[in-house]
N, C-alpha and C positions, 0 to 999 in steps of 0.2 A: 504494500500500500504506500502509496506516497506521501511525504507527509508537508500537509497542506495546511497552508497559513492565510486565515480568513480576519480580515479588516473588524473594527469593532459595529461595524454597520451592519456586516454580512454576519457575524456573530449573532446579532440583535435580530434580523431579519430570520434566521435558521431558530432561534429559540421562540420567536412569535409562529414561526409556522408550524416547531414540532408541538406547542403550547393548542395546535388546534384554535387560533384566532384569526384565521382567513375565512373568509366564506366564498363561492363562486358568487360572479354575476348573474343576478336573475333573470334577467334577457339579454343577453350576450350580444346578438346582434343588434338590439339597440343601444345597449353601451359604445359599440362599435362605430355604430355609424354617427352618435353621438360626438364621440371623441375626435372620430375623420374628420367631422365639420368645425369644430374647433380648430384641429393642424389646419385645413384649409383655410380658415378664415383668418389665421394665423400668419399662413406662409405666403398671401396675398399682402403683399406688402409696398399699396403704391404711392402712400403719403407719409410724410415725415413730420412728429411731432416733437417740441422743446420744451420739457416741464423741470420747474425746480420743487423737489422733496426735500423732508429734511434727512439730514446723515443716517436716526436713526431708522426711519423707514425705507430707506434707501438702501441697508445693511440688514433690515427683516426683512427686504421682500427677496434679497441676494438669498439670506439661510432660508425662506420659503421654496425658492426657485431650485435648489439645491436637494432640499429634501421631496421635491416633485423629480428630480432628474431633468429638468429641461433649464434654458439659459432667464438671467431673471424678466430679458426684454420679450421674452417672449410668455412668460407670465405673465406680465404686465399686457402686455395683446391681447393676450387670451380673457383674461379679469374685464378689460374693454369690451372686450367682443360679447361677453356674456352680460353686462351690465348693460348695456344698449339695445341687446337684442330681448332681453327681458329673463334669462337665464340664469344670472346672478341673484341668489336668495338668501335670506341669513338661516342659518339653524336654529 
């Protein structure tokens, strides 16, 4: 066996799933085509906007973007794209 050295992420990621805290997607293919339309709407990118945030939010939404796995401008897209299209809701 090889001996294999996993990051404190993937530690944390391998104990929530052998802990049995995942559940599948209910409808898959609408999660799917959900998520599609978001990268779409995402990687549709034919205007340029110039906003000033402050440091600290600007450094949440970085460790937000980070712990989604995508870049944080493209967080930031997406958070737009949902909020204007009416898909942005609070919990």
């Amino acid at each position: 066996m090889t001996d294999l050295k996993l990051s404190v992420e993937e530690l944390e990621l391998l104990a929530s799933y052998e802990n049995e805290e995942w559940q599948s997607a209910k409808n898959m293919q609408e999660e799917k085509a959900k998520y599609q339309s978001y990268a779409r709407a995402t990687l549709r990118k034919d205007k340029r906007i110039n906003i000033r945030i402050s440091e600290k939010d600007l450094r949440d939404l970085q460790k937000r973007a980070i712990h989604e796995g995508i870049p944080y401008q493209t967080l930031v897209s997406s958070i737009l794209h949902k909020y204007v299209t009416g898909a942005l809701v609070e919990e």
